[in-house]
N, C-alpha and C positions, 0 to 999 in steps of 0.2 A: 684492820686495814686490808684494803683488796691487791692481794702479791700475783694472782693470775685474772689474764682477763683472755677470751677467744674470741670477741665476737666487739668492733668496736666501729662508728662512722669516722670516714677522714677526708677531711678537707683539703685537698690538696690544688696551689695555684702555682702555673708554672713560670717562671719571668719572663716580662715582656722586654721584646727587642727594642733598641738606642733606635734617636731618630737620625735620620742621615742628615750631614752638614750641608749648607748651599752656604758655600766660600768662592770668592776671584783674589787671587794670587797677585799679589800688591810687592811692590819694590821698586827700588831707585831704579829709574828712565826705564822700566817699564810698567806702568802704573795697570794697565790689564793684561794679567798675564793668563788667564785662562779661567777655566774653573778646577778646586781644588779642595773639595767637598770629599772629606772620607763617610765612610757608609760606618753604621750604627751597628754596636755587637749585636751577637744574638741570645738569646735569654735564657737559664741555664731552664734542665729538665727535672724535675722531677719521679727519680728511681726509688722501687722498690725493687731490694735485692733479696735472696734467702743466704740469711747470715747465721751457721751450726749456733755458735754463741747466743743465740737472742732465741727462750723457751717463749716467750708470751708476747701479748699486743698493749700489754700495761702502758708504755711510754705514748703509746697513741689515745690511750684510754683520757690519761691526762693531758694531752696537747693536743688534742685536734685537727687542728689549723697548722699548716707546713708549707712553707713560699720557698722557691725559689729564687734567688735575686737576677735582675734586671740588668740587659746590655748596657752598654754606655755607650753615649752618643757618639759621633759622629765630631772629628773638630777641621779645622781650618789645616792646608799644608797636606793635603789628603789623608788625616790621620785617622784613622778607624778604632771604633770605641771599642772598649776590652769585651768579651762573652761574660754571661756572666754564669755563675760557677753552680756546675750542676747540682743538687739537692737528695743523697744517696740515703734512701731510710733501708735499715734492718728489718726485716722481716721473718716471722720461722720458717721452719721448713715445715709444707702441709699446707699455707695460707693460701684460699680463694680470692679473689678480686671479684667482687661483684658492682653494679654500679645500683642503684636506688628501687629499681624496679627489678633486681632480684638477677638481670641476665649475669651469669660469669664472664668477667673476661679476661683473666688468666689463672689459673692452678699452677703453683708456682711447688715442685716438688723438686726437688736435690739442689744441693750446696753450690751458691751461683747463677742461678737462676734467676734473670731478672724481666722487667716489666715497667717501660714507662709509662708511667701511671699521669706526668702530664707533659705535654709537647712544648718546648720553649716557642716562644716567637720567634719570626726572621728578623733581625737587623731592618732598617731603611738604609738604600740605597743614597750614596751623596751627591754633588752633582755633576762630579767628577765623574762618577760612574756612567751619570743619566745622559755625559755629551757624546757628541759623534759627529758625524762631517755634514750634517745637515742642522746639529742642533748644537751649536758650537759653546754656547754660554745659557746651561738651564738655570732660570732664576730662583729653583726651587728642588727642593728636595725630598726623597719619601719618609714618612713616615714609621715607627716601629710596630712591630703587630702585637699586640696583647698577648701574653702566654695564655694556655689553657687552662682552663679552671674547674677543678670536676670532683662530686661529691660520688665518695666511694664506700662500699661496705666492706670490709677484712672480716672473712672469718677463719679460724685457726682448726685444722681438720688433722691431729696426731698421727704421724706416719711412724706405724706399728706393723708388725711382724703379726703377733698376738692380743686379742683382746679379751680383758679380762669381765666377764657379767655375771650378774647377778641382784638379789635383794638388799638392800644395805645388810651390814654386820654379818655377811656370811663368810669373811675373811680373807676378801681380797687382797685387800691392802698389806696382812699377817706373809698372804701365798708368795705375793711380789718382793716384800723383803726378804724370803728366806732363799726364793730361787737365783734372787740378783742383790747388787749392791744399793738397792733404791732404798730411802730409812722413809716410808710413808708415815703420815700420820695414824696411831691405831689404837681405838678408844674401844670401851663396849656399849655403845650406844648410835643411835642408826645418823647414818649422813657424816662420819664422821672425816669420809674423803669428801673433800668438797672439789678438789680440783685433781685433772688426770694426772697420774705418775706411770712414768717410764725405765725403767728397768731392761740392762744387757742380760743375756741368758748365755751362757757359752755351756754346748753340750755336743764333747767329741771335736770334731772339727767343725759343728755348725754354731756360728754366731747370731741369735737373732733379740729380736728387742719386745718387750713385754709391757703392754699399757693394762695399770689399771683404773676403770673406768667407773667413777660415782656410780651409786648403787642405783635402783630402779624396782619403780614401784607399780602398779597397773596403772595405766593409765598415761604414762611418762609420754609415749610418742603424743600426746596432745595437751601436753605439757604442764601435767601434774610432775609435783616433786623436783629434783635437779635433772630428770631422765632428759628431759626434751632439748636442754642447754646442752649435754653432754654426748649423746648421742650419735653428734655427728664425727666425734674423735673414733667410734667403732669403725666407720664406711672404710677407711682406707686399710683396715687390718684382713690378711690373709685368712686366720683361725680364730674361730672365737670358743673358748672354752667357758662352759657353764658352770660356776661355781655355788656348790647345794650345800646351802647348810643342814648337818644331819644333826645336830643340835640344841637350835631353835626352843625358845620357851614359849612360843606362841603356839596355842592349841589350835588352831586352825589354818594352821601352813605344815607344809611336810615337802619333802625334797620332789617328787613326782610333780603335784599342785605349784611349787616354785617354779619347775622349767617349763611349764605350760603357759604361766601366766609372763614370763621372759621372751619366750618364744614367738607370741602373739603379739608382743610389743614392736622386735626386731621386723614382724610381720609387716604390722602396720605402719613400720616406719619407712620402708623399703630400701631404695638405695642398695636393690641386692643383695642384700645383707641374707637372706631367706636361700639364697646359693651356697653360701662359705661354709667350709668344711669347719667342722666342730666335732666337740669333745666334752663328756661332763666329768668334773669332779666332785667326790664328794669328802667335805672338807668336815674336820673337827672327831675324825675316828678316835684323838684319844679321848673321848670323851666315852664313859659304857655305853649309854643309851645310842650315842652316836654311833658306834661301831656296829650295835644292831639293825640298827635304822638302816645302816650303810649296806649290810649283809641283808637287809629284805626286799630295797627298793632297787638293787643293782639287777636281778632275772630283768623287771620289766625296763628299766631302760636300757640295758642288749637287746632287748625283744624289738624294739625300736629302731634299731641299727647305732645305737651311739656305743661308741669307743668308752669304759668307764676305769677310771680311778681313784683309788682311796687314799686319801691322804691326811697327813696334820702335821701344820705350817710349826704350829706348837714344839711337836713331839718328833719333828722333823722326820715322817713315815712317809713313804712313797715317793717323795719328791724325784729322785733319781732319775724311777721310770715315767714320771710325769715328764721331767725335761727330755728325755730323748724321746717319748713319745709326739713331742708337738714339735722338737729339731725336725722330726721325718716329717709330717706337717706341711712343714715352713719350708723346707727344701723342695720338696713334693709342687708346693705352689710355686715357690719360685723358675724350677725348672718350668713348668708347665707357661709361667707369663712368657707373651712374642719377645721373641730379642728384638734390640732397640736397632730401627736401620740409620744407617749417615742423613744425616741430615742432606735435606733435600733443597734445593733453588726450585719454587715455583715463579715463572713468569705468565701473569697473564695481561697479553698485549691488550691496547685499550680497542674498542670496536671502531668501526671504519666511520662506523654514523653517527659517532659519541661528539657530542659538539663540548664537553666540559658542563654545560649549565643548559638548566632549563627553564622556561619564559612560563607562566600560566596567569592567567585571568582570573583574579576573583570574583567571589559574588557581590562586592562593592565597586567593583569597574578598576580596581587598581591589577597592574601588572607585575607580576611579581618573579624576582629573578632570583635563582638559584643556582648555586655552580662553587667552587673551593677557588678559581681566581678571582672573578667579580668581586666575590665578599670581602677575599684578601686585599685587591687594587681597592678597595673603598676604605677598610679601615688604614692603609698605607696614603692616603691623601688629603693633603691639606687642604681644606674648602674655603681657606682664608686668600688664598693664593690662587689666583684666575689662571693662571700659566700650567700649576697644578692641575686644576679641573680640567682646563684645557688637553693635558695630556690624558688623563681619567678616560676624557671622551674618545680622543682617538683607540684607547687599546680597546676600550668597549667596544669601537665598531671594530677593527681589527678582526677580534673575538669572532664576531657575528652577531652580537647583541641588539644592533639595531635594525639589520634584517630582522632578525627573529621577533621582534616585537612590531615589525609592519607587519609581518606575516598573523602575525599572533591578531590581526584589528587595532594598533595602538594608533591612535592620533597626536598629533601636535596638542599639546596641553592635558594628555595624559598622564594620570596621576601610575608612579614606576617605584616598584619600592624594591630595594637591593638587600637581600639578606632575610633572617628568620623573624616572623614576625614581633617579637621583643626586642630585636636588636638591628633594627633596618633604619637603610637611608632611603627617604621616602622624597620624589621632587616629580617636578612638572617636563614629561623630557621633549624637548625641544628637536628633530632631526637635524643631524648637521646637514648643512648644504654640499660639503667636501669635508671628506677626511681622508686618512690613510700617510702617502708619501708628501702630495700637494701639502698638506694639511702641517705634518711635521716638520716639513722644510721652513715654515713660519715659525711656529712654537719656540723661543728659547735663540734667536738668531740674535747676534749683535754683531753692527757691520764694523762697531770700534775694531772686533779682532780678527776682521778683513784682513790680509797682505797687502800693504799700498799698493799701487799702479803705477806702473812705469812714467815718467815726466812725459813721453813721445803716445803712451797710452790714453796721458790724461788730456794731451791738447788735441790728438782726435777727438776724442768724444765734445770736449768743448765747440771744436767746429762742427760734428753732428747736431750739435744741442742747437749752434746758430740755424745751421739749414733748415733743418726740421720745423723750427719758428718762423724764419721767412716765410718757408712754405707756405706754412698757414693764413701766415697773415695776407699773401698775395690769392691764398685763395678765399679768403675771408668775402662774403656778398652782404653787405646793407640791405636793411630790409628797405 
């Protein structure tokens, strides 16, 4: 049964915003009392946080698919729908966010670190919200916007101190239990780590952490063997220590030929790994043959520049100075990484000439509109409801929308489509005659919730209404 997983797709949908109310306000003697349209919650998010507790992406491996739930509507009495309740996944510490085609878009490293992975919708607006002193009584109300929906890759990158490499069975997994309290799996036969283990090391006053990493075989960085799957838990480790079996029953391996054929791996795998300071050990001296082996092949890897140690996990030999050797290491690199500055506010104002959206023609004569409001005010509108559209239109021109599409060559009965080609509202656009102020001063007026007219108001105009007809009629000429 699979208990680690690193590398898993997740589906994540964020909840869509409640639709806003269109209510008028009813009671005894006075039967229009306004509007009173509450606006629609907004749709919770979907987070990915780094939670110490959580080593693997196993829970995602098996669920895939993770929704946030949905605002709620909008009711009568201006009441506004609840939000709805954000959607917080665990993550490890070390997880990449990638999206489908591979770009990152968050490295999510220490405790708390989080990343909306998807955006709730807005609420709709009610119509209580929509009125004002020109638009006294909207018959309609907006709509919620779909939360975002977006297919992600996790991959799980072990945030180590130390990494530990090597050929299977040269006794890493043996090195890792004796130096820390990590109880790996440890068999004598090859692959028997299948998944990384992490291991505290405390040496002096330095505390660091010790992965060790499935074994690797030629070929691994193209992904023979477990190398290629595991490989990328090494990127984020400071030191990597080379672990040589001086023991080996395979007549055509020997500890020199080992870190040659590990080194070219790390090589070809890159990720910088070909920079990091290292160290080689050579493991299983209690062993006779091994202790010679150990004692012939150490001249030439000195000669080399590498740091060497002899040890046995076994017979618990050398470890001591292994640990304080790679404490210095670790200390060494850490001092050397930038200190972390305060966190910054970047503002970057938008440009003078940025209209929000852009209009373009395509090769089928359709015009097509692009912009993060447009697309918004289209999926927020009811197309069942003329008063709606009506309003659509005005913020379109508003915008500049419908300049830009005279400018652009659009005609009357031009085909206009709003949005990404999969997901557009496509129509015939019509230029208004008037919009703007004219325009909205119509939209949504009811003269029911007018202030009556004073009695001495009303019998003027009454008497205007006669003159104005006389007039006419005395200036009325038969043909």
């Amino acid at each position: 049964m699979t208990t680690f997983v690193d590398r898993v797709e997740l589906h994540v949908a964020a909840g869509s915003g409640g639709h806003g109310c269109a209510s008028v306000h009813r009671e005894k003697f006075k039967p229009l009392g306004g509007p009173d349209g509450g606006n629609g919650g907004r749709g919770g998010d979907v987070i990915l946080v780094v939670d110490q507790d959580v080593t693997t992406l196993l829970d995602y491996h098996h669920s895939p698919h993770r929704k946030a739930t949905n605002g709620q509507p909008g009711a009568g009495d201006n009441r506004s729908g609840k939000d709805g309740q954000d959607l917080v996944l665990p993550v490890p510490d070390g997880t990449v966010v990638m999206d489908r085609e591979g770009n990152v878009l968050a490295d999510m490293v220490g405790q708390g670190t989080t990343f909306v992975a998807g955006q709730g919708g807005r609420g709709g607006l009610g119509n209580a919200a929509l009125a004002s002193a020109r638009r006294k009584a909207p018959g309609f109300a907006l709509l919620g916007v779909p939360g975002e929906e977006r297919d992600l890759v996790l991959e799980l990158k072990t945030v180590a101190d130390v990494a530990l490499v090597g050929y299977p069975s040269a006794g890493k997994s043996s090195l890792i239990s004796v130096l820390s309290a990590a109880k790996p799996k440890i068999a004598d036969y090859p692959f028997t780590t299948l998944v990384p283990n992490l291991g505290v090391v405390t040496a002096g006053s330095t505390v660091y952490t010790v992965a060790d990493v499935p074994g690797l075989i030629p070929g691994a960085s193209q992904g023979r063997g477990l190398g290629l799957e595991f490989l990328r838990h090494v990127e984020r480790c400071s030191v990597l220590v080379h672990v040589l079996d001086t023991a080996t029953l395979e007549s055509d391996r020997d500890p020199v030929s080992d870190l040659d054929v590990i080194e070219e791996e790390l090589r070809q795998y890159g990720a910088g790994l070909e920079n990091r300071p290292r160290i080689v050990v050579l493991n299983k001296i209690d062993v006779p043959d091994g202790q010679d082996l150990a004692e012939m092949v150490r001249p030439d890897l000195e000669a080399r520049g590498y740091r060497v140690f002899e040890v046995s996990a076994v017979a618990h030999k050398g470890l001591k100075e292994l640990s304080f050797g790679l404490a210095e290491l670790v200390a060494a690199a850490r001092a050397a990484k930038p200190k972390e500055e305060a966190t910054r506010i970047v503002i970057r104002p938008k440009a003078v000439d940025d209209s929000g959206f852009t209009v373009k023609r395509e090769d089928d004569g359709i015009f097509r509109v692009r912009g993060e409001k447009p697309e918004r005010w289209i999926r927020q509108t009811d197309f069942n409801n003329d008063e709606a559209v009506g309003y659509l239109a005005d913020r379109l021109s508003r915008l500049g929308v419908e300049d830009e599409l005279m400018k652009a060559g659009a005609r009357a009965g031009d085909g206009v489509a709003i949005g990404p080609e999969e997901n557009a509202v496509v129509f015939d656009w019509e230029p208004t005659m008037m919009a703007g102020a004219e325009m909205l001063g119509r939209r949504g007026e009811d003269h029911r919730l007018e202030a009556p007219r004073p009695a001495a108001q009303r019998r003027r105009d009454r008497e205007a209404e006669r003159d104005e007809a006389q007039r006419a009629y005395d200036d009325f000429e038969p043909f």
